[in-house]
C-alpha positions in Angstrom: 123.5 152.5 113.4 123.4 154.3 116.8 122.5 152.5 119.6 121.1 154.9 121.9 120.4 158.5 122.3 118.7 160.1 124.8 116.7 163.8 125.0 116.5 164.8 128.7 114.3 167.6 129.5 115.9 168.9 132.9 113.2 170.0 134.4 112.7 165.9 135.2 115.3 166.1 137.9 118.6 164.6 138.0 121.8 163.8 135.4 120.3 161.2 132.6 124.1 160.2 130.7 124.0 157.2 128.1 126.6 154.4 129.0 127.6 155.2 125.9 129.3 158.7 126.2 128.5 162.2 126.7 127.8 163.0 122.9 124.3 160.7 123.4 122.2 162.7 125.4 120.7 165.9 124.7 119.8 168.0 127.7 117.1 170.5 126.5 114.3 173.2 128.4 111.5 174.8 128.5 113.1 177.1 125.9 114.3 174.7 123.6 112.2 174.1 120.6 111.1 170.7 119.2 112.7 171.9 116.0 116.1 171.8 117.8 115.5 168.6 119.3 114.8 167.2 115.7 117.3 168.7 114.3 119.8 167.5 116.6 118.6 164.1 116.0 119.1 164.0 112.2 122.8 165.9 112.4 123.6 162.7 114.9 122.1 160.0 112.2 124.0 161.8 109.5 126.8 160.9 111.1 126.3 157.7 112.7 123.3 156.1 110.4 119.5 155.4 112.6 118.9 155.4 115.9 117.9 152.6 117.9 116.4 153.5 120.7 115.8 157.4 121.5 115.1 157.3 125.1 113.1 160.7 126.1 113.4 161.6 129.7 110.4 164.0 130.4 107.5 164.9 132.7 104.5 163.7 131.6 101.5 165.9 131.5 99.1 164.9 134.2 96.2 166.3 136.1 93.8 165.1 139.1 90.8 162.9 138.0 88.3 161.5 139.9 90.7 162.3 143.0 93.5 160.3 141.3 96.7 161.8 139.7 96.3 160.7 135.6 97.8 161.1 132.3 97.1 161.0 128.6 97.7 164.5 128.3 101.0 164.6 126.5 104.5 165.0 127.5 106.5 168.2 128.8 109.7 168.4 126.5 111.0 171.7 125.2 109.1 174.6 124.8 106.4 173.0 122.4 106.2 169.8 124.1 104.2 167.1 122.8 100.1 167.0 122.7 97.6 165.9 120.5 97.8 169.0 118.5 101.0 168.8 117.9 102.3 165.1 117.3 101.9 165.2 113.5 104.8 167.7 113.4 107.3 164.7 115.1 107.0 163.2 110.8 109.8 165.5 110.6 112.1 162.5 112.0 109.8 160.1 110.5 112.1 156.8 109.8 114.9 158.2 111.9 114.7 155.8 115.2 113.4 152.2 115.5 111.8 152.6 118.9 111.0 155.6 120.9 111.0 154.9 124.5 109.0 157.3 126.8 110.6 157.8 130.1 107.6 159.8 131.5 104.4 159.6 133.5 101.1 158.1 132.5 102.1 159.1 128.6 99.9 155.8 127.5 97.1 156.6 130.1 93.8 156.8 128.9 91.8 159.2 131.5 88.3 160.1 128.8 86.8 159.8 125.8 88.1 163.1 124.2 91.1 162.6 121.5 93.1 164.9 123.9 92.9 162.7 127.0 93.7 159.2 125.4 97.2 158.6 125.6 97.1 155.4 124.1 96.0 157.3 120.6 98.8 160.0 121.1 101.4 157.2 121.1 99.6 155.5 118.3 99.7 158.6 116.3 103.2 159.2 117.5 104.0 155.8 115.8 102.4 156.7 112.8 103.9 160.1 112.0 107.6 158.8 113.0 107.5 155.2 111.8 108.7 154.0 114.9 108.0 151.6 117.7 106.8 153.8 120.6 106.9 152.6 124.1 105.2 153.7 127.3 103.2 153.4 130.7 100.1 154.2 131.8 101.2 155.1 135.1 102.7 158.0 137.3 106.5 157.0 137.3 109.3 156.6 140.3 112.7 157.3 139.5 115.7 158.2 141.8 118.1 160.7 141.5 121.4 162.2 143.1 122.5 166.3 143.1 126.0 164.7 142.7 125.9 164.3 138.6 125.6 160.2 139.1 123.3 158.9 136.5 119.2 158.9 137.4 117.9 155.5 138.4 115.2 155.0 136.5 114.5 151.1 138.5 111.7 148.7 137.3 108.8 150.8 135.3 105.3 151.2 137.0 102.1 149.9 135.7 101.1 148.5 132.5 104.1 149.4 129.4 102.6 149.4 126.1 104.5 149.4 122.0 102.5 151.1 119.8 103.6 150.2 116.0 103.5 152.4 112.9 100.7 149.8 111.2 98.0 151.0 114.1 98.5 147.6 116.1 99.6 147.5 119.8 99.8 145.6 122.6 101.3 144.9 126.6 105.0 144.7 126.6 105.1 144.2 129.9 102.7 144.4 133.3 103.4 146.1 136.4 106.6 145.6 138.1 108.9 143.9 135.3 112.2 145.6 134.5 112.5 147.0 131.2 115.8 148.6 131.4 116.5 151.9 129.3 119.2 153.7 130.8 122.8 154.4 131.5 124.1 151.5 133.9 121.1 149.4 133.1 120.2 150.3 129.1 119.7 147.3 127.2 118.1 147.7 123.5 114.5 146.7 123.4 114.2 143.8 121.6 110.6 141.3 120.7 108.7 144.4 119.2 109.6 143.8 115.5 108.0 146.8 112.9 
């Protein structure tokens, strides 16, 4: 089994490197599709068995509401990125990670009533179609980073973190403030969300 593997879109500032080697991170654009994303993923678990944890470091897709910066809109990775309209093509790695941690702003933010504004139902969906454990906030996202190549500090997340699980069900992993630690320096697998 691998560990951890993590798809960096660099247009999310800064170096994101797994603790566990240059071969774990993918660094993709705003020209790379989400076919070669997947497909990178499944040439890795040919050769090392299921993923863990797939960390994906991207902007999430946010807008002003009300006067307030929200989210729920999807996430900006690649050139398709990933939307309500397009989350039933992620199947395509369906059973291929345990948990899916979302290293983005506001991806689990709920800001209407329409299907394409309710994060919490794009991660649920997002569950569904890959079979894994999905993880994310509701809220806009800090995170440091250095020009000098040193890994991003991602620190303690912001707002309410969420699992969503492949059966529909879902919960609070964690409230505001409480470190769940994902990254290079401070990765640590995510452990009491069981499928």
């Amino acid at each position: 089994m691998i560990k951890h593997q993590i798809v960096h879109d660099t247009r999310a500032k800064g170096t994101a490197a797994s603790s566990f080697g240059a071969g774990f991170t993918l660094c993709v654009d705003e020209h790379s599709s989400t076919d070669y994303i997947f497909n990178w993923l499944k040439v890795k678990s040919l050769f090392g068995g299921a993923i863990e944890t797939l960390s994906i470091i991207a902007h999430g897709r946010s807008m002003i509401v009300d006067g307030r910066k929200r989210g729920g809109f999807g996430v900006s990775l690649g050139r398709d990125g990933l939307t309500s309209d397009n989350v039933g093509d992620w199947e395509k790695i369906r059973g291929l990670c345990r948990y899916i941690v979302f290293n983005s702003c506001a991806m689990a933010d709920t800001t209407g009533t329409d299907i394409t504004t309710d994060g919490k139902f794009l991660c649920a969906t997002l569950a569904y179609y890959t079979r894994s454990i999905v993880i994310a906030s509701d809220t806009i996202q800090q995170y440091e980073w250095s020009s000098d190549g040193s890994p991003l500090d991602l620190g303690a997340w912001e707002g309410t973190v969420y699992y969503f699980r492949p059966d529909g069900k879902y919960g609070i992993l964690m409230g505001p403030r409480k470190k769940l630690k994902s990254m290079a320096g401070s990765y640590e697998a995510v452990s009491g969300v069981r499928l």
